[in-house]
N, C-alpha and C positions, 0 to 999 in steps of 0.2 A: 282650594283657591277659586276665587269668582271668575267668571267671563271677564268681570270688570278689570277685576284686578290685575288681571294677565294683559290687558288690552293697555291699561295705563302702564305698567312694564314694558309691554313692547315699543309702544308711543314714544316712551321717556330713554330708552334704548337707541331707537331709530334717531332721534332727535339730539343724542350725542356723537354718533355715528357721522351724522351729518356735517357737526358743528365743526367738526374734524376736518373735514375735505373738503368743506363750500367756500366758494374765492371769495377773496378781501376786497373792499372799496378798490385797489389800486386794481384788481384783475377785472373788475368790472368796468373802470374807467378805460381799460386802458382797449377791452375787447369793444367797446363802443365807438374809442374814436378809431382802432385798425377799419373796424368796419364802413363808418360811416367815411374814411379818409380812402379806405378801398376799392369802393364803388361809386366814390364820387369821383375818382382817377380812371374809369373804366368807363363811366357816363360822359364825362368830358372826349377823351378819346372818341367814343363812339360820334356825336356830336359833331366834333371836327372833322372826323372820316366822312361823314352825310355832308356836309356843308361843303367838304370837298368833293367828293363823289357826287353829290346832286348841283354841284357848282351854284349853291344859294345860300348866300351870308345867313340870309334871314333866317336859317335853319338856327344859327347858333343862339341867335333872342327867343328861340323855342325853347331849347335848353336850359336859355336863362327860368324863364317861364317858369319850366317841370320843374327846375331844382328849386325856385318858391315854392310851387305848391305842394312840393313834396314837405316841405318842412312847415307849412301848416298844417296839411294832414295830419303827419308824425304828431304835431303840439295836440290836434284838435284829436286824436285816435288815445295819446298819452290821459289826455282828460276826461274820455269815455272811460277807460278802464278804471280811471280813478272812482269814475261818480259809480262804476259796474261795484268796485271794491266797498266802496261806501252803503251798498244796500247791507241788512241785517241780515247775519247769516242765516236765521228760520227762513225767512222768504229767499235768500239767495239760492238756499241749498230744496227748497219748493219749485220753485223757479226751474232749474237745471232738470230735476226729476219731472217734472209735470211736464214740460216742454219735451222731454224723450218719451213719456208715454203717448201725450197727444201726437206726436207728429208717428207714431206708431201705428195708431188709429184710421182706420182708411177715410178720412175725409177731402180726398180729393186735391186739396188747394191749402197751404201753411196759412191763409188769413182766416182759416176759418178756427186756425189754433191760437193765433195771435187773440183773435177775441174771447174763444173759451177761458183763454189764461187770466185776462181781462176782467171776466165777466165771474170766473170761481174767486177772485181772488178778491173783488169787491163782496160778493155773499162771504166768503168766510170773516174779511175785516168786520163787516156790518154785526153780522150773529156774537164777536168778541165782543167788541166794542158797546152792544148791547146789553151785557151784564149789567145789573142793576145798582151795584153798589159803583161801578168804574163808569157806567155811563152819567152818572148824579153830580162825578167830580170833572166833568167836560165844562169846559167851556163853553157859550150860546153857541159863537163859531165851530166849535168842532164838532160841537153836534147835529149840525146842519149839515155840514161837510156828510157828516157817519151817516145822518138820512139820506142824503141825497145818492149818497154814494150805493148803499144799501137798494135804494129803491133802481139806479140803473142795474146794478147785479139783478134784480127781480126781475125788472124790465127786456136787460139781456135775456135770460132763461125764456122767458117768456116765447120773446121772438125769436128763439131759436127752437123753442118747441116748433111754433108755427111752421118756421121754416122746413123744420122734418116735416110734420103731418100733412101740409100737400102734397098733393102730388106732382103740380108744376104749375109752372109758368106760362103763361100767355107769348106766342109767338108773332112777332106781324104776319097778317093775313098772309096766304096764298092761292094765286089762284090757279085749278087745275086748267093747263092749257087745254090736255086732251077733250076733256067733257064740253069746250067750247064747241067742237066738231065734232061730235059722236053721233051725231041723228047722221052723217056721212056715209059714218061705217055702218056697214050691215054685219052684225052679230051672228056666231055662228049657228046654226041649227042642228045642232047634238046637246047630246045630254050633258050636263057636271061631269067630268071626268072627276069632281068629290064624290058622285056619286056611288054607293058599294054596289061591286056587282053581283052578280048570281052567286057565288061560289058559298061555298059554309068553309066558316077554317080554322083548321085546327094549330093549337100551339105545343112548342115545346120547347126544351132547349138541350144543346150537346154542348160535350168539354169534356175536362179532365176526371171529375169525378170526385175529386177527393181537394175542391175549391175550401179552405178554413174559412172563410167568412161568407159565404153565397150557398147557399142549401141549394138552388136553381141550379150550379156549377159543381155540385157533390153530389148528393145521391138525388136531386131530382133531376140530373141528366137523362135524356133518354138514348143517345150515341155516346157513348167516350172516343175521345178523340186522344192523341201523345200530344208531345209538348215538341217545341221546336226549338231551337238555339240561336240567340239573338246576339250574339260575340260580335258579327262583323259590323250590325248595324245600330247599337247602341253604343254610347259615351258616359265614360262619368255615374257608371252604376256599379259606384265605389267609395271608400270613406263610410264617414259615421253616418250620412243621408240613408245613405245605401243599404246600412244593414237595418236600418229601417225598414225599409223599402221590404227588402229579404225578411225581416222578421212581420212584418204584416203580410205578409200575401206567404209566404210559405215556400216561395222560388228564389229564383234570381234568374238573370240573363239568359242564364243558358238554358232555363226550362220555361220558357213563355206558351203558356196555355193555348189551345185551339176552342174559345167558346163564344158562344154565341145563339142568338133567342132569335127562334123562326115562329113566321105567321106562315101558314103555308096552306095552300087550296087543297078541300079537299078532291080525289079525283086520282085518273091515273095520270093523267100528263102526257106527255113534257112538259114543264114547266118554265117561261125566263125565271133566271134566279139575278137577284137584286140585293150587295149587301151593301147597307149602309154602318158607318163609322163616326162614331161622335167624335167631338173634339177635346182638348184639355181643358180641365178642371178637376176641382180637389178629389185626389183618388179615389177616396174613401165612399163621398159624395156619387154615388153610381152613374152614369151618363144613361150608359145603353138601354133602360127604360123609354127613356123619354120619346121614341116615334113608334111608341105603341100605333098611335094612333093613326100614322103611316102604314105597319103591317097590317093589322087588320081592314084598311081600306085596300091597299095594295092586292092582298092575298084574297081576295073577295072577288077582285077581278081576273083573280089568273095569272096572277104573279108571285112566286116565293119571296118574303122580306127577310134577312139575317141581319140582326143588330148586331153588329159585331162588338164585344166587349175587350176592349182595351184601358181600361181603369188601370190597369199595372203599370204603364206609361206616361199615366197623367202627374199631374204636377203636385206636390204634398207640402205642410208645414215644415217638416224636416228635412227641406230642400236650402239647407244652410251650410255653410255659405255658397256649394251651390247643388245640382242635382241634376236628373238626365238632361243634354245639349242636343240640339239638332237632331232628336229621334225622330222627324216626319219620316222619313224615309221607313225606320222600323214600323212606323203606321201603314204604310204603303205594303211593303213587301208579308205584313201578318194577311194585309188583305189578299196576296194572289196567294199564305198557304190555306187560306180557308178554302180558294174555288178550286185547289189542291186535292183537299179535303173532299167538298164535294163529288170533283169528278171520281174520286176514288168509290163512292156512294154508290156514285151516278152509274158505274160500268161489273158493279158487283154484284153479281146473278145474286147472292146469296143476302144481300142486303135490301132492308125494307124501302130505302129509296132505291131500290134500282131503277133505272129509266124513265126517273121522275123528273130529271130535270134537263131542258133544254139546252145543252151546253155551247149553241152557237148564238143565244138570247143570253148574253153576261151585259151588266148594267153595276155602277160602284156610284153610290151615294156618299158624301163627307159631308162634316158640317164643323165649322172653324179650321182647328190645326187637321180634322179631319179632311175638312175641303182642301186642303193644299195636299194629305198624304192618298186622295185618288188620284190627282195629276200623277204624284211619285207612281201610285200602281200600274197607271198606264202606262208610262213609259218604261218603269223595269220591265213590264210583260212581255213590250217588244223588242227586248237584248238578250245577247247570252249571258253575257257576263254582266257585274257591277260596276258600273262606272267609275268608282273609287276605289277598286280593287280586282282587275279582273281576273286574280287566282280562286273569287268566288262565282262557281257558274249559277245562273240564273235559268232559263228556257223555258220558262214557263208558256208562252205564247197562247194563251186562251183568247177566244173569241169575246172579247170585251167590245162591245157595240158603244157605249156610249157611259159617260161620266156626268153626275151634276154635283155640284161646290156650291154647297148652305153657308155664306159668311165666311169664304175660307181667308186664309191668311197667304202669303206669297212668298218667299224665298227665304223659310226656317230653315231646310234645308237646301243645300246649292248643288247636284251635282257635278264632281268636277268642277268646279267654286265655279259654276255657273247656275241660271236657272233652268227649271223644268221645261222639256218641250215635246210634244210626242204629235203622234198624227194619225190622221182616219178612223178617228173616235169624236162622235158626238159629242157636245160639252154645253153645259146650260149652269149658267152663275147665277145664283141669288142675291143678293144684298138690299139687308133695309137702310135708308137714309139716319136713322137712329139708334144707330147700333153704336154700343154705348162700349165695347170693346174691339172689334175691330172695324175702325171707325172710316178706311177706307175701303172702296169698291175694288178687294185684290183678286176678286174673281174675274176681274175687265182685264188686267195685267197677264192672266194663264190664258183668257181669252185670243187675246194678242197672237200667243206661240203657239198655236194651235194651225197645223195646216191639214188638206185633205189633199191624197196621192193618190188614192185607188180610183175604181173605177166607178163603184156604190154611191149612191146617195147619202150626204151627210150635209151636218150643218150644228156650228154652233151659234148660240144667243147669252145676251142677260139678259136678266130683269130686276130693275132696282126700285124695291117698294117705299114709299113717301115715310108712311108709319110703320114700320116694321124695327124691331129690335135685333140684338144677336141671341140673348136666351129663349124669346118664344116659339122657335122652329123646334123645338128640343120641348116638352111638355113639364121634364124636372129641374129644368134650368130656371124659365121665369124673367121678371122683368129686374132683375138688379142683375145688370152686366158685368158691374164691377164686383161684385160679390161683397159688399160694402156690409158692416155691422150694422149701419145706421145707413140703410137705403134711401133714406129721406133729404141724401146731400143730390140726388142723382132729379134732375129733370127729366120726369115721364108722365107729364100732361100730353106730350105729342104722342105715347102709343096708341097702336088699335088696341082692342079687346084680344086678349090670345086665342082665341078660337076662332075669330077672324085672319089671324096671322097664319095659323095651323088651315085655316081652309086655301088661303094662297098657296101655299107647300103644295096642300094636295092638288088645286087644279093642274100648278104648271108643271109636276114630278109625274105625274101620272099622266097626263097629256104628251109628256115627252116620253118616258115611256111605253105609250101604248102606241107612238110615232116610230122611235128608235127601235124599239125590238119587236115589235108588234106588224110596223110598218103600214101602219092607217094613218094617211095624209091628213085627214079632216081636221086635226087637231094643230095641222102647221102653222096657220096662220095669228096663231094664238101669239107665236113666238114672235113675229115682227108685230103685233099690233095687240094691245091687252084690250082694247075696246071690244075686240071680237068674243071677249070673255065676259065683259061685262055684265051677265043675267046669272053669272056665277059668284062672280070676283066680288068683296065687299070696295065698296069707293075708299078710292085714294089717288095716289099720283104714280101712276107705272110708266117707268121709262125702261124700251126694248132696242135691245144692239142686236143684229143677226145678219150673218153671213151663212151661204150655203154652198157645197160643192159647185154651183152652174152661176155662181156668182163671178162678174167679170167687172174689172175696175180700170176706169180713164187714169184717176187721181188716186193716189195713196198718200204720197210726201213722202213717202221714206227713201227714194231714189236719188237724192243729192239734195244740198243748199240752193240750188237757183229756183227763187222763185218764179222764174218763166217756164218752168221748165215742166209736163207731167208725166208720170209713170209710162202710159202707153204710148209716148211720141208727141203729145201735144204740145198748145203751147196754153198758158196763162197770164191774164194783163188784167189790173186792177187799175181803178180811176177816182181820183175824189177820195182815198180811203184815209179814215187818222191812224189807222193800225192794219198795218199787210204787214205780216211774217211767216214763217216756215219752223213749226218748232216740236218740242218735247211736250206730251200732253202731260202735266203734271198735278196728280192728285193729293190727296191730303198727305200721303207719305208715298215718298219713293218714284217712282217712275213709272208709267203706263207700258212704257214698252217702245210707242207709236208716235208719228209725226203727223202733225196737222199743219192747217191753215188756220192764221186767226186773222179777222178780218172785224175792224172795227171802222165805225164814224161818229158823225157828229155835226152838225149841221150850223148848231151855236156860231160855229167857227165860223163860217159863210153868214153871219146876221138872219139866221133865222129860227131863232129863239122866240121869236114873237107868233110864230105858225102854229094853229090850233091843232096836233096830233093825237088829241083826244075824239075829234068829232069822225062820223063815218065817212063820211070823204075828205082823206087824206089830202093836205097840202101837192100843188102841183110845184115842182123842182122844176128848175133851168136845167139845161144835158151839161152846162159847164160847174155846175156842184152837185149833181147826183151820184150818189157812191152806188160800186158796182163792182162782179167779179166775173171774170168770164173764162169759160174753160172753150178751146177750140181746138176738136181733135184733129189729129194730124191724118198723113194720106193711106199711112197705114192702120191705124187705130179701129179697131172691130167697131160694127154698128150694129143698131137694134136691127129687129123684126116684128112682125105685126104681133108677137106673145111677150114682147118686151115690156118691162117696169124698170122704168130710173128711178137710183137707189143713193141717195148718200146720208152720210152719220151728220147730227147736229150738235151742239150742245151752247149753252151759254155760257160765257169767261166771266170772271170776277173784275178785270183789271182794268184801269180805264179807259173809257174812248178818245180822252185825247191828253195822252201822255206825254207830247209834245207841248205843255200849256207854257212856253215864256220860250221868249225867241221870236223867230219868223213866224212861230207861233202864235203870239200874246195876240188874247183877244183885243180888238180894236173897240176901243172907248170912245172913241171921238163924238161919236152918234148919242152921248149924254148930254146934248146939248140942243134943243130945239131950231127948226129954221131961226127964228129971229134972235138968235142969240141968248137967250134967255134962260137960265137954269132952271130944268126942272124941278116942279115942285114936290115935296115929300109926303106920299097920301099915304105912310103908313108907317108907325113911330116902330121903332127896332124893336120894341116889345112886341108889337105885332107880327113885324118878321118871323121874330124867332118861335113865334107859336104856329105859325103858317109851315114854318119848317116841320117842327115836330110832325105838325101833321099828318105831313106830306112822309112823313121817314114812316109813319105807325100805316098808310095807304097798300094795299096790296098793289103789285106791281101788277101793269098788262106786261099780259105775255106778248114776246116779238114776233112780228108778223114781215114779210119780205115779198117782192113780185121773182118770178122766174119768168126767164124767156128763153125758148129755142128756137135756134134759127137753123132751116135746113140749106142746101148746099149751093138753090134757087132765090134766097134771101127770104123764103117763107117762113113766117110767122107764128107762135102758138104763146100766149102768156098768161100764167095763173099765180094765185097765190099761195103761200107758203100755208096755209091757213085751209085750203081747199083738201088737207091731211091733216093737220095741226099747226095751229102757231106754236109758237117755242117756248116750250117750257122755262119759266123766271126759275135758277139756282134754288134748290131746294135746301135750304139752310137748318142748323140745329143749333142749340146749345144744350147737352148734354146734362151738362153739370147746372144748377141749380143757380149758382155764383157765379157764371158768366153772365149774368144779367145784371151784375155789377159794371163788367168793362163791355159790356152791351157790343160783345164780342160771337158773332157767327161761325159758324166751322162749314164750308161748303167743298166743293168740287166738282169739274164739270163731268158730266155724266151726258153720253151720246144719245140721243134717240135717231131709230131710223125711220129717215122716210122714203115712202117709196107713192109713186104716181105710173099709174098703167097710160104709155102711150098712144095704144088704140085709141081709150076712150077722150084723153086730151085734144088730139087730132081733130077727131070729129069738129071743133070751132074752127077751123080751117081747112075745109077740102085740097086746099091746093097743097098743105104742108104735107111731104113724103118721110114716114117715120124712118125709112132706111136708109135719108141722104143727111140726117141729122149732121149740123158741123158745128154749132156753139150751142153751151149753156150757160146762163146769163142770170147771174145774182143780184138784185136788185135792191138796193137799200132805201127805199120809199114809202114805207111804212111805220119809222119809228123815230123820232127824233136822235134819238144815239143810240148806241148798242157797240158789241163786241163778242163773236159767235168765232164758232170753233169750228169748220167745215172740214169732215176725212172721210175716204171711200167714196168717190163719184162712180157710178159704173149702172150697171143694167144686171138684175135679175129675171129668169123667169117668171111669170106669170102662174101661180098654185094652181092646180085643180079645181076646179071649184066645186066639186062633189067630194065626198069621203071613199074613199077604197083603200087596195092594197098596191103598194110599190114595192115590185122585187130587186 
């Protein structure tokens, strides 16, 4: 018997079957009006209950309202399905299937489905319909129709080829604040920390030996290493995913490999040892290659690099319906057994590393879910136990000096359904502004929870680079973030070149580095100020956060709601302002962590909109509308000393400066109307307006600029501007995606820069001002027509060295 045959039996089978048990007209009428009689008696009630409970009749002509519109809907939804029913079933049952393959298709955005369905389904019409013998008996009309139709399908492809084959799109200008003041900064006078050093280095790799799919991890190991058991800290490496999982790599959970790829100096050493961690992506897909280019610069200088290979962790097609949960943590804790490992090496007479490596110079590199699972490694390292289980002991406590986070990610896992926090550990966050998978700066967020308790010198920073991506720190990753089929949905006309990406990596990892475990100051300054790097660094827009051990702060905002209110006893008063608040810094996703100041104006509002804020001499303000913020420390509040630098975070807000616009608010119009009564006359027709605008939207913004003033305890004087470090950085914006240039839709967030000013040298314009009687500092908003800035951490650092040596 046929397929056929059997298929029309069963059909005709099932189809009786049916005819049997399926309700009559009257069960259908009747489940229609119980319904519609059911919950129109449940809607009503509700209704009444609000109208009484909210004591407002009107509430019940709402009602009336809804229960209209709901029964156009219902007619006009009835009609949809009809005209849905009324397509032919070739194209209906195309339709259905095409529509679940493309939306399968990683294309970012369902309009870009909506038109492929669009645009296939006019080429296929067009090539039928062109048959020779069926197109003869068309009609003039419908043949015009079939051309035309035919020719947008072509048309479509077309431009949807285009669309892939660039690379991207044009962004409005920006302009780099910092380079405005760079002839300011003096540049440091040391070498590229890209540069390789002396050493020659040798490679290898260790593991288990007997890896099924990695010859590097089978017999070309040069240590075998055991396996370790990952029961407590993996989830969900179970079901049919799982023996996937188990049947490609040859383990499961409880036997997690110890391997990993060293550049290592040659030499006797001791040596800082340094592992870095990739992050997830498809297993199969190897990560741990990818910072070659890291180890052999690293190891060059006199630092051992281990790629640590975690691929067995990473995320797989056969993660359906789902597959490993919140395993950062198992990323974290494989890292302290490798330095496990290590010290095992490291104290064994009889082994070829013995006392090769410096065990109180430990340094953990992440990058993505990597960079979130060195936060976890630090803080396991200083517990005994597991946070989430403490019948498992932990005690690893190694000398872990310092952490840095390539693009990492923020609270995959939660200990304790909270976030990561650990202390007296260096930390330095990378993040490019175009990173095209994790799209916000959640290295600024671990930055946050970061304190310092010992005695030692530390300090953590970021650095958030203009062009930079999330795949090019990683050499096998690359520039499709999304890992898209068709990379060409993805907007990356804004990247650098990856070897310029990969030269950032190295300056600021190995400058920290040879800071952090090395303990050569000369390269500190690197970290609050990227200009100091610039005879290394390729141009771009680098914005630096950094706090240090010897960092001491007036202002934080996290110390309560009153806005008069600041951290070390002072007080604070704003004047003129359209926006003075106390809030939540909040980036693209999730929460910073931290409370600012946002402090906005606007001048409009005061009539003076008409003030030329383009020219070099700034409009002069009356003291009864100039906006201003002022911090006045209290009797106990620390003060500088002659090696003092005033230090606070900046950033620019998205939101407007005067959010207040109707009301007590509403700008005053009266002024359209000349002395003599007379209506202005119109010198420019709305067409012209509206191309004045475009303009004006396609113009690269000025960066913001502000006056400071301090006043010491004497009422002496000192004022400069914000500009004599950097004016402020304009929101460094992206679109990603290709097709946000349709809803001409920006993705930003404010991101801090610190600035810092040496009081000595400010001083000096007024001999009489005493740096140590300091009592206000004074934010001045006379330099820009409107704005809205984000002001956290006022306080005083010391002054660096200004020579390179060693700090013990």
């Amino acid at each position: 018997m046929h397929i056929k045959q059997i298929y029309l039996r069963l059909k005709s089978w099932t189809a009786k079957l049916f005819n049997k048990i399926k309700p009559g007209d009257y069960s259908i009428k009747g489940a229609a009006y119980g319904l519609l009689i059911g919950s129109g008696i449940f809607f009503v009630i509700e209704v009444l209950g609000m109208a009484r409970n909210f004591s407002d009749p009107w509430i019940m002509a709402l009602g009336a309202l809804i229960i209209l519109a709901s029964v156009l809907l219902a007619y006009l939804g009835s009609w949809l399905i009809k005209k849905l029913n009324e397509i032919p079933k070739p194209f209906k049952i195309a339709l259905l299937m095409g529509s679940i393959l493309l939306l399968l298709v990683r294309f970012g955005d369902p309009r870009i489905v909506v038109f492929l369905i669009l645009v296939f389904s006019l080429l296929g019409a067009g090539v039928a319909v062109f048959k020779p013998k069926h197109f003869k008996k068309l009609t003039l009309p419908k043949k015009s129709i079939a051309v035309l139709g035919f020719g947008l399908g072509i048309a479509g492809i077309g431009a949807f080829s285009y669309f892939l084959l660039i690379r991207g799109l044009e962004m409005k200008p920006l302009i780099n604040a910092a380079k405005l003041s760079e002839e300011k900064i003096t540049p440091l006078d040391l070498e590229s920390p890209a540069n390789p050093g002396s050493y020659e280095v040798e490679f290898f790799t260790y593991g288990s030996g007997k890896d099924k799919r990695r010859e590097e991890f089978a017999e070309g190991v040069k240590f075998h290493t055991g396996s370790v058991d990952g029961t407590a800290f993996l989830d969900h490496w179970e079901g049919l995913s799982s023996k996937y999982r188990t049947y490609a790599w040859g383990f499961d959970f409880r036997e997690l490999p110890v391997n990993g790829r060293v550049w290592k100096p040659k030499g006797k050493g001791p040596f800082p040892l340094v592992l870095i961690v990739h992050g997830n992506h498809p297993m199969q897909d190897y990560s741990d290659p990818g910072y070659e280019y890291l180890g052999e610069l690293l190891a060059s200088r006199g630092f051992i690099l281990v790629s640590v290979d975690e691929n067995f962790l990473n995320g797989s097609w056969s993660d359906f319906p789902n597959g490993l949960e919140k395993e950062n943590d198992a990323r974290g804790w494989m890292l302290l057994e490798h330095l496990r490992q290590w010290k095992e090496w490291n104290q064994d007479p009889s082994h070829e590393l013995f006392g090769q490596v410096a065990m109180d110079k430990l340094a953990l590199i992440g990058h993505s879910r990597g960079g979130e699972a060195v936060g976890h490694a630090a803080m396991l390292n200083q517990m005994d136990f597991y946070p989430d289980d403490a019948s498992i002991p932990l005690g690893y406590h190694f000398d872990i000096q310092s952490v840095i986070a390539i693009a990492p990610v923020d609270g995959q896992y939660k200990p304790g359904s909270s976030l990561t926090k650990f202390k007296s550990v260096s930390y330095l966050g990378i993040h490019g502004a175009q990173d095209q998978d994790v799209e916000s700066f959640d290295g600024a967020k671990q930055y946050e929870r970061i304190s310092f308790t010992d005695s030692l010198y530390r300090f953590k920073a970021g650095v958030y680079i203009g062009n930079a991506n999330h795949g090019q720190f990683n050499s096998s990753w690359g520039d499709n973030d999304m890992l898209a089929t068709f990379g060409g949905v993805l907007n990356r006309g804004q990247l650098m070149d990856p070897k310029d990406q990969e030269t950032i990596a190295k300056v600021f990892i190995t400058a920290f580095l040879e800071t952090t475990l090395n303990h050569k100051t000369g390269y500190l300054p690197l970290f609050t100020d990227a200009r100091k790097g610039r005879n290394w660094l390729p141009e771009t827009i680098y914005l630096n956060q950094f706090e240090d051990s010897k960092s001491k702060f007036w202002a934080g905002f996290d110390e309560d709601y009153d806005v008069l209110s600041l951290s070390d006893g002072g007080k604070a008063q704003g004047e003129n302002l359209s926006v003075w608040r106390e809030g939540e810094v909040i980036p693209k996703y999730g929460l910073k962590g931290t409370r600012a100041v946002f402090l906005g104006w606007n001048y409009e509002e005061f009539g003076e909109d008409s003030l030329d804020w383009d020219a070099a001499n700034k409009p002069a303000l009356l003291d009864s509308i100039r906006a201003s913020y002022t911090l006045t420390l209290g009797p106990k509040s620390f003060r500088p000393d002659s090696s003092s630098v005033l230090i606070f975070s900046l950033a620019e807000s998205d939101e407007s400066s005067n959010p207040k616009s109707s009301g007590k608010w509403i700008k005053n119009n009266s002024n359209e109307e000349d002395n003599s009564g007379e209506e202005k006359e119109e010198d420019e027709s709305e067409e012209e307006k509206s191309d004045e605008e475009e303009d004006e939207d396609e113009k690269a913004l000025t960066p913001l600029d502000l006056t400071l003033e301090l006043t010491d305890e004497q009422g002496e004087r000192i004022s400069f501007l914000l500009s004599e470090f950097s004016p402020l950085q304009r929101l460094i914006k992206s679109r990603v995606m290709k097709i946000q240039f349709l809803d001409k839709k920006d993705e930003t967030e404010s991101i801090f820069q610190l600035y810092q000013f040496d009081l000595a040298k400010l001083a000096v314009q007024n001999p009489l001002f005493q740096v140590e009687k300091l009592k206000q500092i004074r934010f001045i908003f006379d330099q820009s027509e409107a704005g809205v800035v984000v002001l956290d951490q006022v306080g005083l650092m010391p002054r660096f060295p200004e020579e390179s040596g060693s700090q013990d």
